[in-house]
ZADRENDO-946227 format. One line per field, with one value per residue: residue number from 1; residue in three letters; x, y, z of N, C-alpha, C in turn. Coordinates in pm, 1 decimal. Example, Ala and Ser with C-alpha at 12.3 -4.5 7.8 and 13.67 -1.06 7.14 Angstrom:
BEGIN
k = [1; 2] $
r = [ALA; SER] $
n.east = [1319.0; 1285.0] $
n.north = [-569.0; -225.0] $
n.up = [780.0; 708.0] $
ca.east = [1230.0; 1367.0] $
ca.north = [-450.0; -106.0] $
ca.up = [780.0; 714.0] $
c.east = [1320.0; 1290.0] $
c.north = [-330.0; 3.0] $
c.up = [780.0; 787.0] $
END
This chain:
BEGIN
k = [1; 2; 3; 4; 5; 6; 7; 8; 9; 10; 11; 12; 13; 14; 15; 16; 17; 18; 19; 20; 21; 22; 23; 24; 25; 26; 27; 28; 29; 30; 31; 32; 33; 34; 35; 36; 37; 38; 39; 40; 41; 42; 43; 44; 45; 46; 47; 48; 49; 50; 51; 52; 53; 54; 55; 56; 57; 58; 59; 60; 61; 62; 63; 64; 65; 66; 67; 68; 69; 70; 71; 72; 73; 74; 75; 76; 77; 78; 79; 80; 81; 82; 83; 84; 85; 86; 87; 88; 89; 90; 91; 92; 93; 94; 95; 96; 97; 98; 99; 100; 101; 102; 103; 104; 105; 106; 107; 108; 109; 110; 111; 112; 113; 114; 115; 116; 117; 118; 119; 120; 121; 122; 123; 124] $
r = [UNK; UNK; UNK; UNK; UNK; UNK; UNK; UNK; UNK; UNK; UNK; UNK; UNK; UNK; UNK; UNK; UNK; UNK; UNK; UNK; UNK; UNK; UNK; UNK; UNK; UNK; UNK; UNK; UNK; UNK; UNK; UNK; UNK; UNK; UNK; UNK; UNK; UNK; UNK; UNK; UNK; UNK; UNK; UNK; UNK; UNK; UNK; UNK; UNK; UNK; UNK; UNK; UNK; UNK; UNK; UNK; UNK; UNK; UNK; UNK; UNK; UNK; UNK; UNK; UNK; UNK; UNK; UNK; UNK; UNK; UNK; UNK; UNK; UNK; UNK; UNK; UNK; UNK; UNK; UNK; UNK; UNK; UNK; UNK; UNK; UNK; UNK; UNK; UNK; UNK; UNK; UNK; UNK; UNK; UNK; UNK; UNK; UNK; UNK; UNK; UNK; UNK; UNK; UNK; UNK; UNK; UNK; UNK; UNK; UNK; UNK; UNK; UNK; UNK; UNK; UNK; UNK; UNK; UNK; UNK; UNK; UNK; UNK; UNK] $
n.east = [10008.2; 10325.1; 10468.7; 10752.7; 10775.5; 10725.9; 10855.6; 11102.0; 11081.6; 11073.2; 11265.4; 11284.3; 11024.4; 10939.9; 10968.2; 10784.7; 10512.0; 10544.6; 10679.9; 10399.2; 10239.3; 10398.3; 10407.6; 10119.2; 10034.7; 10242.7; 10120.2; 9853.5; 9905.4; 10036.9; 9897.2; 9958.2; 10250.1; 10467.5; 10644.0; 10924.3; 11049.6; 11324.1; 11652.4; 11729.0; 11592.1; 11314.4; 11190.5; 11099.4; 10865.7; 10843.0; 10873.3; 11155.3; 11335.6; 11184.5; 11207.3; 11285.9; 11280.3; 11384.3; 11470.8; 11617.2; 11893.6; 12088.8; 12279.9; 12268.6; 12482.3; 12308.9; 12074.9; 11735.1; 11648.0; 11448.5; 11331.2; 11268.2; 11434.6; 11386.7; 11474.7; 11568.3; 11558.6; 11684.2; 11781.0; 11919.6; 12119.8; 11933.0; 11843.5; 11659.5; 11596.4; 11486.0; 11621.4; 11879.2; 12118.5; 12284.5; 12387.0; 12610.6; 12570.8; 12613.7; 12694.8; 12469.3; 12252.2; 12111.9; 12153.5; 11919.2; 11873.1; 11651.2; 11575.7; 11246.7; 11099.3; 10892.3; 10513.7; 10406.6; 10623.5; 10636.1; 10513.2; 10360.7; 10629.5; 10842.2; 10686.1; 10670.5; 10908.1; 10927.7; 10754.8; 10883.1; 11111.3; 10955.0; 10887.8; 11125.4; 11218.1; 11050.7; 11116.0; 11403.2] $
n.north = [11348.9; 11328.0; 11520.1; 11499.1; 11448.1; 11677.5; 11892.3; 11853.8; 11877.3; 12169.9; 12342.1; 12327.4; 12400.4; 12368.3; 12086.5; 11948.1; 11924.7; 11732.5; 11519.6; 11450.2; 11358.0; 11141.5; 10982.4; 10984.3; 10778.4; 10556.4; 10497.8; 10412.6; 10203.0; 10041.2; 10008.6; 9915.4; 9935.5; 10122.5; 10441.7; 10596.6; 10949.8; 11083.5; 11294.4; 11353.4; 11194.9; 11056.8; 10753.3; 10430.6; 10130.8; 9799.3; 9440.7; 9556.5; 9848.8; 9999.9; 10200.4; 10560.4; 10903.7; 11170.1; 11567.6; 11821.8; 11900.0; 11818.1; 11961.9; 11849.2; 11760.5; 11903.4; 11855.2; 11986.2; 12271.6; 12286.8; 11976.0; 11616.1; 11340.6; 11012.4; 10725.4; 10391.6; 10031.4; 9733.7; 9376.8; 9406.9; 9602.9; 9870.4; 9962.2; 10175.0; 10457.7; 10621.8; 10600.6; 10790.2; 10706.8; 10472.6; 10224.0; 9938.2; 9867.5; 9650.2; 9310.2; 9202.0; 9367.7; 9667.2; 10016.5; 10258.4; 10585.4; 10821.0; 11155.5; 11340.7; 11585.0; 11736.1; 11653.7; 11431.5; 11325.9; 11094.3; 10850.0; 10547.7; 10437.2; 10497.1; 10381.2; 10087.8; 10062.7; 10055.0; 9952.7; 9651.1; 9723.5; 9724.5; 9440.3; 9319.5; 9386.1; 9239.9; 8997.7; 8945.7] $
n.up = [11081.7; 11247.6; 11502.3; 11458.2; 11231.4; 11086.0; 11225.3; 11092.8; 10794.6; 10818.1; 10788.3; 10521.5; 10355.3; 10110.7; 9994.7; 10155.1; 10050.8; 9851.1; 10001.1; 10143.0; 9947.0; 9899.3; 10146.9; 10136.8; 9963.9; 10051.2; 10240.9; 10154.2; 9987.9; 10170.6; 10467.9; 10667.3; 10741.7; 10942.5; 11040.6; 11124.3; 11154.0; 11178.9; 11266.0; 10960.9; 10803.5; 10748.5; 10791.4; 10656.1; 10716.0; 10718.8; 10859.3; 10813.0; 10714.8; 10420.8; 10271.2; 10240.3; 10299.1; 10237.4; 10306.6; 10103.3; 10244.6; 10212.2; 9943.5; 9625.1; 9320.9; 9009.0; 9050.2; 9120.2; 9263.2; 9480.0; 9630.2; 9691.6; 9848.9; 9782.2; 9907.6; 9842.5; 9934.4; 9717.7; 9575.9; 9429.5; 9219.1; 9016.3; 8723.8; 8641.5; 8492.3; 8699.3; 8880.1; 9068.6; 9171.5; 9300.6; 9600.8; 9667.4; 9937.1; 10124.1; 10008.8; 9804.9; 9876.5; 9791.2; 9781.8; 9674.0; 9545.0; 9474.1; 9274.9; 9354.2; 9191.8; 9154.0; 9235.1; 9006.8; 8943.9; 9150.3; 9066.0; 8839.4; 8814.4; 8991.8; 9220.9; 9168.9; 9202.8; 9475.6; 9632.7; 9545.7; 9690.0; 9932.7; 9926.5; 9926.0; 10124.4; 10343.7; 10318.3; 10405.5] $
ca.east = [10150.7; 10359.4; 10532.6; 10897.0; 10782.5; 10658.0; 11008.4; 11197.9; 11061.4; 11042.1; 11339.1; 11236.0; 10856.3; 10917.3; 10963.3; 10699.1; 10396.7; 10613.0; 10666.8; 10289.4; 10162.2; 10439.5; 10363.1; 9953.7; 10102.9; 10265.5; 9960.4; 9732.2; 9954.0; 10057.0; 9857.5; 9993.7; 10345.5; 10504.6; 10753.0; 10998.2; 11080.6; 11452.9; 11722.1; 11784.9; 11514.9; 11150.8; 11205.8; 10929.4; 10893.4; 10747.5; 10985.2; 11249.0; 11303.1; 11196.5; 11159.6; 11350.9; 11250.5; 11468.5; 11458.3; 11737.0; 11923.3; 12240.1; 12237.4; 12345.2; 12463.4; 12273.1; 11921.0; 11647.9; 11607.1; 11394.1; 11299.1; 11251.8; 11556.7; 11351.6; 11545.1; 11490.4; 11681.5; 11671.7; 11862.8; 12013.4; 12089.0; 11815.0; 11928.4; 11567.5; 11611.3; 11447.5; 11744.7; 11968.7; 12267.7; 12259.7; 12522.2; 12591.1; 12563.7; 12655.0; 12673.6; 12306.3; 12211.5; 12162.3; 12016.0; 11873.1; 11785.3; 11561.2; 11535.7; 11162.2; 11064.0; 10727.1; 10424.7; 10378.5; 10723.7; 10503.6; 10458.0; 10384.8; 10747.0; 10866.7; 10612.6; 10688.9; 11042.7; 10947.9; 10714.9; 10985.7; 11157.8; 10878.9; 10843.5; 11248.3; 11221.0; 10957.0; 11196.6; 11548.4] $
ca.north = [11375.0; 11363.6; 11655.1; 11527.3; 11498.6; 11827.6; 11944.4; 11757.8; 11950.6; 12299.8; 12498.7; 12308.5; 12415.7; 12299.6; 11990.0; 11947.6; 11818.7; 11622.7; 11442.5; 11410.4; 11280.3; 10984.9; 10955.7; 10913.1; 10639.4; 10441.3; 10435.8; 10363.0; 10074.4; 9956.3; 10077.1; 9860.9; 9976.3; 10203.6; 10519.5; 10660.2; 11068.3; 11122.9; 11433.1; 11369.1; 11113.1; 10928.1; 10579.4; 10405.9; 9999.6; 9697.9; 9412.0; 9597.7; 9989.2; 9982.1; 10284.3; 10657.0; 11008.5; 11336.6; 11704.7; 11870.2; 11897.8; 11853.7; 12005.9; 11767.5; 11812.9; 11866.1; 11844.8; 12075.2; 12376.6; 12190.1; 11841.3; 11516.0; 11235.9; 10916.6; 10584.2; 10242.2; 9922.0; 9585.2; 9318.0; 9419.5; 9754.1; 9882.1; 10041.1; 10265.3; 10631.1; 10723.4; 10620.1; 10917.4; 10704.1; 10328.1; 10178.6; 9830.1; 9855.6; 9539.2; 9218.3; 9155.3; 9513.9; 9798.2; 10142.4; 10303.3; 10746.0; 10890.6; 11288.9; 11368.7; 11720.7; 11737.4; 11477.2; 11397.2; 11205.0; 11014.6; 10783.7; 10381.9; 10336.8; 10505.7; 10331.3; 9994.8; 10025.4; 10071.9; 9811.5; 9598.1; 9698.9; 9658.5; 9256.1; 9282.3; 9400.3; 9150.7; 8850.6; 8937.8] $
ca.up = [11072.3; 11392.6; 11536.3; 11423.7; 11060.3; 11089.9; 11254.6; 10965.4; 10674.1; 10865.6; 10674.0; 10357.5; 10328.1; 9943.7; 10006.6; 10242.0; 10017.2; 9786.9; 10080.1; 10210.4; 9868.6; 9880.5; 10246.7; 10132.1; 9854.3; 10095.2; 10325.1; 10071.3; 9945.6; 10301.9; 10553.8; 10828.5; 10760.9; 11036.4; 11028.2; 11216.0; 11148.2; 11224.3; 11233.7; 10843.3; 10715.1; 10792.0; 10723.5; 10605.3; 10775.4; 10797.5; 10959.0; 10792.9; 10654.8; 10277.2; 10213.0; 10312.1; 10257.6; 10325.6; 10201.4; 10037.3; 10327.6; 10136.4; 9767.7; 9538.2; 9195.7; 8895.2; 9121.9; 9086.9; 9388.5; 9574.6; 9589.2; 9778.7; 9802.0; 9849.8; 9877.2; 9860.5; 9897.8; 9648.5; 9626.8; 9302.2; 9127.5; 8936.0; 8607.4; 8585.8; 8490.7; 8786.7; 8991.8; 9078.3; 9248.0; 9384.5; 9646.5; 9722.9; 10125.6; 10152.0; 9942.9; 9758.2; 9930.8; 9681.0; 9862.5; 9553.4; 9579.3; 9315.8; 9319.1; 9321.0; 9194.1; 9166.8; 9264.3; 8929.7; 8933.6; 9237.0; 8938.8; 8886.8; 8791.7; 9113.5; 9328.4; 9164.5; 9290.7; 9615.6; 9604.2; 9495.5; 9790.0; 10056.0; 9916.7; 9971.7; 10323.7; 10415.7; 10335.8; 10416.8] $
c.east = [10204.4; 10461.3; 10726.4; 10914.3; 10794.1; 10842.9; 11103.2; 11193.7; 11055.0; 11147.9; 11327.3; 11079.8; 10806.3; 10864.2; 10787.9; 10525.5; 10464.0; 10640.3; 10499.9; 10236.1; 10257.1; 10405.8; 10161.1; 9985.8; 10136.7; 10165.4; 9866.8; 9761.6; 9984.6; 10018.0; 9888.8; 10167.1; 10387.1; 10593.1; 10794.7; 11079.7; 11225.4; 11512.6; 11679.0; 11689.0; 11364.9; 11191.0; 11087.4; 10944.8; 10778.8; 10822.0; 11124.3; 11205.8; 11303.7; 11221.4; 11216.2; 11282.1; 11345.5; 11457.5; 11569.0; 11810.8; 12076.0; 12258.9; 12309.3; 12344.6; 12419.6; 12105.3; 11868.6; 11682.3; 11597.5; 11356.7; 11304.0; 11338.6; 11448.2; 11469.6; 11507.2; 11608.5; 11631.1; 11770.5; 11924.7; 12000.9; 11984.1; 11890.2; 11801.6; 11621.6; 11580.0; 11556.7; 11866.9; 12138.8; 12206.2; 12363.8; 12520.3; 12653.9; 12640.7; 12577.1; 12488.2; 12203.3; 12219.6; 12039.9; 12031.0; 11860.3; 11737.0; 11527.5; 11390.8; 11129.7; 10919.8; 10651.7; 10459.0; 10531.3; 10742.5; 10451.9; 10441.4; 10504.2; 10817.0; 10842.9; 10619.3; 10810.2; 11045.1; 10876.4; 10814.4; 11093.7; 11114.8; 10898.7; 11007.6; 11267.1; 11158.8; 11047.6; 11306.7; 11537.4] $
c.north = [11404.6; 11514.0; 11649.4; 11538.8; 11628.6; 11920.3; 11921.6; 11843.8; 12117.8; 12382.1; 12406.6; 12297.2; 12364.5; 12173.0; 11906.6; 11826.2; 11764.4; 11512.0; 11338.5; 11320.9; 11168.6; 10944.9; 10880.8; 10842.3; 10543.0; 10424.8; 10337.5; 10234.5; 9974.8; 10027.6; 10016.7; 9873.2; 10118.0; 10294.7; 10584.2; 10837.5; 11097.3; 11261.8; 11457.8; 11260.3; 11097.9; 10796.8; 10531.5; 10215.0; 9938.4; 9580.0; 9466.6; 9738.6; 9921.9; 10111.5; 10438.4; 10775.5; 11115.9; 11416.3; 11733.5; 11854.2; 11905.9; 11842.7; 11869.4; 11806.9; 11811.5; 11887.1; 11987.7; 12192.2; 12330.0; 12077.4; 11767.7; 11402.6; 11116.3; 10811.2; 10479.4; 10106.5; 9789.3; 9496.3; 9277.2; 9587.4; 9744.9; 9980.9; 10145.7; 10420.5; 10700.2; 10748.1; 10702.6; 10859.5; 10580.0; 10283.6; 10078.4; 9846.2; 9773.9; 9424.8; 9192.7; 9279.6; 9597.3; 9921.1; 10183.8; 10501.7; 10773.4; 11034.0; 11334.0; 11522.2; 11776.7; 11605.3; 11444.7; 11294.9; 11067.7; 10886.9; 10649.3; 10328.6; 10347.4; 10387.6; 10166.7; 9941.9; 9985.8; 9994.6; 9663.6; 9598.6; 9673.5; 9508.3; 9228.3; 9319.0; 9302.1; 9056.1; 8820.1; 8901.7] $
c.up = [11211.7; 11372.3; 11489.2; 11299.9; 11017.2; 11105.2; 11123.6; 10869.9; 10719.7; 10797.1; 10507.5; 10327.5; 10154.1; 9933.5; 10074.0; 10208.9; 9897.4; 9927.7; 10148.6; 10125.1; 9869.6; 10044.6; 10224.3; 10068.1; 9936.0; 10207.8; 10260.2; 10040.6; 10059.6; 10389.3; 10702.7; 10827.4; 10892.2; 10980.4; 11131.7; 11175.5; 11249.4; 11238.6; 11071.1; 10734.9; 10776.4; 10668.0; 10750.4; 10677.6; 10777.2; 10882.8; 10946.2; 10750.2; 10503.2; 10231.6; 10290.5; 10179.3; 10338.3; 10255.9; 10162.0; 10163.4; 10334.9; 9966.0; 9652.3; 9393.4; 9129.6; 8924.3; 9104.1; 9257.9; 9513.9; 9520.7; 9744.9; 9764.8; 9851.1; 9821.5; 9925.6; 9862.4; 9810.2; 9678.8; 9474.3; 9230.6; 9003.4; 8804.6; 8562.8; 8575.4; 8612.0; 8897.6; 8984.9; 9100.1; 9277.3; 9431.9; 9641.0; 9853.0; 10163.8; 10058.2; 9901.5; 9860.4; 9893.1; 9752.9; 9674.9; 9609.7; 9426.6; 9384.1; 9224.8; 9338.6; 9203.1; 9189.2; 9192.5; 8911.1; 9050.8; 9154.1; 8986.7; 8845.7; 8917.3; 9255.6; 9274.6; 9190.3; 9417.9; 9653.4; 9629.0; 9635.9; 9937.0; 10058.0; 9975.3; 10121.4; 10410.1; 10441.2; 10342.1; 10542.6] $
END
């Protein structure tokens, strides 16, 4: 873990290993993917970002305490339960966020979104 991840999650210690176990997920699944640890995210990449993680950072309604905002982009809204909110960015560009509370929502419907949006990052 680099030192800005580390910085990133430091006033949300909640968050912290909800983050690490989707961080070991997308290793495990793409281990030649890269990330970049920002002010307000770690974006997850391979020729494109698929994949975003941030901590609470700004409360949103209805959400648990703590938690983990991941998001993802397709190239169509996803209508799964897990999705919290989806924009269209731009034309045939849908960011997706799902609010993860515990691992255990770390799941294979989660991780087949994001999936879903690695194969869409590869070929835009």
């Amino acid at each position: 873990m680099t030192t800005d991840e580390i910085m990133l999650f430091d006033k949300w210690p909640d968050a912290l290993p909800l983050y690490l176990a989707l961080r070991e997920k997308l290793f495990a699944a793409y281990p030649k993917m890269t990330l970049k640890a920002a002010k307000t995210q770690v974006s997850f990449r391979n020729r494109h970002v698929f994949a975003m993680a941030s901590p609470p950072w700004r409360r949103l309604r209805g959400a648990p305490e703590s938690y983990l905002l991941v998001s993802f982009g397709l190239s169509h809204r996803s209508d799964s339960p897990r999705v919290w909110q989806s924009v269209e960015a731009y034309p045939g560009r849908w960011t997706h966020h799902a609010v993860v509370a515990n691992a255990a929502e770390l799941d294979g419907e989660l991780m087949a979104l994001i999936d879903e949006a690695y194969r869409f990052a590869m070929v835009k």
